[in-house]
Structure formats: structure tokens, C-alpha cells
C-alpha positions, 0 to 999 in steps of 0.5 A: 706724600701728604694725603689730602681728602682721606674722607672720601675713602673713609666714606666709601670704606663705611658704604662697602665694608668688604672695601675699607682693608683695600682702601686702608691698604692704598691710603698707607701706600700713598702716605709712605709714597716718593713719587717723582712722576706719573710712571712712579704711580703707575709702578708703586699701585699695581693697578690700571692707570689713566690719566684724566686732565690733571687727574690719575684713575687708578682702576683697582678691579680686582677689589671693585672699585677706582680711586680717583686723584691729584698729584702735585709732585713738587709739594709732595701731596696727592688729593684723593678726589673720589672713590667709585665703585665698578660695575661687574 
């Protein structure tokens, strides 16, 4: 897949350094993803998933946070839209 806004989880990853492996991590799955639809992403990132309008939350409490993003499936790209942190 392309992954476009990379930026948001180099920003988040210098917030909360003990994030970046993590992020580092999700941000090669996505690159190297080939997914075909919503159940790809659900069985590729472990995670909890939701789905939110258009927009896929994948909830990665065990390292603290959620990703939050976008996936156009017929071009090949997933937008990260944000990163938030999880409130223990």
C-alpha cells in the first residue's frame, strides 16, 4: 500500500518516545499491506478494530494508543489520519 500522512505518527512517536518502535512497526505493516477489504485490515493489525464513517480505528491498547485511517482499496493507499493516545 502507499501510506500517506506518515507525519502523524513521526509527531506522535517524538510526543512518546516509548510509542515510535510500535509505530515504526505499524507504519512497515501498512507499507507492505495487500489488503482487499475491511476484514484484511482486521486479520493483518492484531488490533481491535472500528469502523467510523469511512475511517478505520484500529485500538493498539496494549502499546497505548489508536491509529486512526482511511483506505482506498482500489488505489492502494491507506491515510493515517491521526494518532491519539489512550487513557489508562
Amino acid at each position: 500500500m502507499i501510506v500517506v500522512g506518515t507525519s502523524h505518527l513521526a509527531a506522535f512517536g517524538a510526543r512518546h518516545p516509548a510509542s515510535a518502535g510500535p509505530l515504526r512497526a505499524l507504519n512497515a505493516l501498512l507499507v507492505h499491506a495487500r489488503w482487499d477489504g475491511p476484514d484484511d485490515i482486521a486479520r493483518d493489525c492484531g488490533a481491535v478494530m472500528t469502523r467510523s464513517g469511512d475511517d478505520i480505528v484500529l485500538d493498539l491498547a496494549g502499546a497505548g494508543f489508536r491509529v486512526t485511517i482511511r483506505v482506498n482499496h482500489a488505489l492502494g493507499v491507506v491515510r493515517v489520519r491521526g494518532v491519539e493516545e489512550i487513557s489508562r
